[in-house]
C-alpha positions as CSV (number, residue, x, y, z in Angstrom):
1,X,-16.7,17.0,41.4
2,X,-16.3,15.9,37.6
3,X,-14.8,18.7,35.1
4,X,-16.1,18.5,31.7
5,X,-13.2,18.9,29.5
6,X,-13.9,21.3,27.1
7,X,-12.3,20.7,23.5
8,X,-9.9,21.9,22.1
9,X,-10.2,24.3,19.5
10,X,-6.6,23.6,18.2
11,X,-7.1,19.9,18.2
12,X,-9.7,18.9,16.0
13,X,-10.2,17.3,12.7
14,X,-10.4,19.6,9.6
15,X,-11.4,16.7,7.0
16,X,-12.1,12.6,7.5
17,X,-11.6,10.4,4.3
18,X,-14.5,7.8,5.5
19,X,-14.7,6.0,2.5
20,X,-11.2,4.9,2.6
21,X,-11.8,2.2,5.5
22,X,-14.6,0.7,3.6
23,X,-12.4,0.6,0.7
24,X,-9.2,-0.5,1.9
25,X,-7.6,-2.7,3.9
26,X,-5.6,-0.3,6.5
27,X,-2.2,-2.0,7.4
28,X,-0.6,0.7,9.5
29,X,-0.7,4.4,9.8
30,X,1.9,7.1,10.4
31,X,1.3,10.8,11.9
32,X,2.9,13.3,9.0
33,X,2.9,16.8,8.5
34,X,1.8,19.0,6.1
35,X,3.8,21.8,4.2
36,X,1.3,24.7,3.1
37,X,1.3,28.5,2.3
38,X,-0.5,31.2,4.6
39,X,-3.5,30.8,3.0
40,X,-3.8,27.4,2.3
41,X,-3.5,27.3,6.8
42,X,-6.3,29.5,7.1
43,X,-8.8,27.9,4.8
44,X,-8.1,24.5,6.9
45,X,-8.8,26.6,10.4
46,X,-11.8,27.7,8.4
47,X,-12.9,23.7,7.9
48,X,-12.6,23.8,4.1
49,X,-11.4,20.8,2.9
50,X,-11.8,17.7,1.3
51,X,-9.2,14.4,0.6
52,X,-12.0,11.9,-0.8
53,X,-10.0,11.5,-3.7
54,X,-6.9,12.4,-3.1
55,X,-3.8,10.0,-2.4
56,X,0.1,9.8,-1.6
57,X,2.6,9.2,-4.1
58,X,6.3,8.4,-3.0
59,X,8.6,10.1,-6.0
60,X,12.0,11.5,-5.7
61,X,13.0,10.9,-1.9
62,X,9.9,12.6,-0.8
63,X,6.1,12.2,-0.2
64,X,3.7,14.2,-1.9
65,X,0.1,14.5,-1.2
66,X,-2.2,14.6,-4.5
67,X,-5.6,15.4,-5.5
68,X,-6.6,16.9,-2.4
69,X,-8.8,20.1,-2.6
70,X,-8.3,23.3,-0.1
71,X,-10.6,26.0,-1.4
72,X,-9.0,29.4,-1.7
73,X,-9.2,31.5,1.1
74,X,-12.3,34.3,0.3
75,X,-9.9,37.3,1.5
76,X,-6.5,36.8,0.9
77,X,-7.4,38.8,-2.9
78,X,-4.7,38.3,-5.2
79,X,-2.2,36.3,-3.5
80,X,-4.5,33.2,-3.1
81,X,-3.3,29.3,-3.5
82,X,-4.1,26.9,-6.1
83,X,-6.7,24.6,-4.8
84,X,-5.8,21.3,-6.5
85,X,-2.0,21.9,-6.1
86,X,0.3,18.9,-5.2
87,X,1.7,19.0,-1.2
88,X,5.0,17.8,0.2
89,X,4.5,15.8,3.2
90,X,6.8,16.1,6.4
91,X,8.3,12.6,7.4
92,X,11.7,11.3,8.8
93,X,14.3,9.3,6.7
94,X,13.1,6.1,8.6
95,X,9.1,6.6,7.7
96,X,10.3,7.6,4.3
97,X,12.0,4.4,3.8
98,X,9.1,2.5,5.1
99,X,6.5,4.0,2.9
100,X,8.7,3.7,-0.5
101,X,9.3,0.6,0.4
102,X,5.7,-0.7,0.8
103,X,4.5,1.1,-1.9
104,X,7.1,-0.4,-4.5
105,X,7.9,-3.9,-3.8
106,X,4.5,-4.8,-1.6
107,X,2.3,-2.9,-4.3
108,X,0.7,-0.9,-0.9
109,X,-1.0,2.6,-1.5
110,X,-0.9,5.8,0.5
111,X,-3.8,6.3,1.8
112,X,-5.1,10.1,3.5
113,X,-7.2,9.2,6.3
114,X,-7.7,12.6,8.0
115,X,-6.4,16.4,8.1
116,X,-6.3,17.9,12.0
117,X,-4.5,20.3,13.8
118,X,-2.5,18.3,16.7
119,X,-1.8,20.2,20.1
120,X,0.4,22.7,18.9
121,X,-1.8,24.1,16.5
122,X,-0.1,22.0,13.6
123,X,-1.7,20.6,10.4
124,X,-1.3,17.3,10.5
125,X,-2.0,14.4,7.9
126,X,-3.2,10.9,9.4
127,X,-1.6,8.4,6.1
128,X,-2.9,5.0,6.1
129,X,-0.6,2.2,3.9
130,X,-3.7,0.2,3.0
131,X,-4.0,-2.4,0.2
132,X,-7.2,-2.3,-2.2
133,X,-10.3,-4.4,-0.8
134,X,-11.8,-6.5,-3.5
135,X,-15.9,-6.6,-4.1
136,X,-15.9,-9.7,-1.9
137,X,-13.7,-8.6,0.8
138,X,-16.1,-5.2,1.2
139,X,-19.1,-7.8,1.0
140,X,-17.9,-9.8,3.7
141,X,-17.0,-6.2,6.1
142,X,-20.5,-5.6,5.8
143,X,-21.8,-8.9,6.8
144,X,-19.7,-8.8,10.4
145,X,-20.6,-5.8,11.1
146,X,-23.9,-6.4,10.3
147,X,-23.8,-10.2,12.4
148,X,-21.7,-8.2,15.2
149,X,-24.8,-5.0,15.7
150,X,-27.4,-7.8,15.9
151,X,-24.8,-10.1,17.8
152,X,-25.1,-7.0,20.2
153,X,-28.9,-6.8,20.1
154,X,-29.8,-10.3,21.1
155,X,-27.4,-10.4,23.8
156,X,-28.7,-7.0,25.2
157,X,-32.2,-8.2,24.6
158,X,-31.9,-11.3,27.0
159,X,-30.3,-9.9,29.9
């Protein structure tokens, strides 16, 4: 007898940064965490959130995530957080190497992919070190996926 697995309410994603694959080139991606206050936690269980513009900036030894907007959290009165405020990211020595590294002397960017909570109930970060697509390199995305769906049509049409 099949079990449907029911989802997890922990594990699920919070906000997606969809434009980001049209827009760049993704060259590898790394699992970080995210530091936050109280409130700033709840608004993300709440599924407030948005990284469309946001980005990663390597400066001083650490990894900060910038832009990205949480919305305050409607009853935490006074001792709300600032919506727009700059986040430390939480990755090893090793990753942080990596990441400086291809962001300085490859000219890579830091891109936010997604915000979930993993299985512990953590907010995690899904960073993407992507390099910029040109007009013509998003032109010719389109056209393969395009060539690929019909690809898939005419061979499902015949048989």
């Amino acid at each position: 007898m099949n079990q449907v697995k029911k989802a997890d309410p922990n594990n699920r994603t919070v906000a997606e940064n969809r434009k980001a694959r049209f827009s760049y080139e993704v060259l590898d991606t790394i699992e970080t965490g995210l530091m936050l206050t109280g409130t700033e936690v709840k608004s993300l269980r709440q599924g407030q959130a948005n990284i469309q513009e946001s980005y990663a900036s390597a400066e001083g030894g650490e990894i900060w995530l910038i832009n990205s907007y949480l919305p305050e959290y409607l009853q935490a009165n006074r001792f709300n957080h600032e919506p727009r405020r700059r986040r430390k990211l939480l990755v090893s020595k090793r990753e942080m190497a990596k990441l400086a590294q291809s962001v300085e002397r490859e000219g890579m960017t830091l891109v936010p992919l997604k915000i979930y909570f993993n299985d512990r109930g953590r907010a995690k970060l899904l960073l993407a070190i992507a390099r910029g697509k040109k007009l013509h390199d998003k032109r010719e995305t389109e056209k393969q996926r395009d060539w690929s769906r019909e690809k898939g049509r005419l061979l499902k049409e015949r048989g």
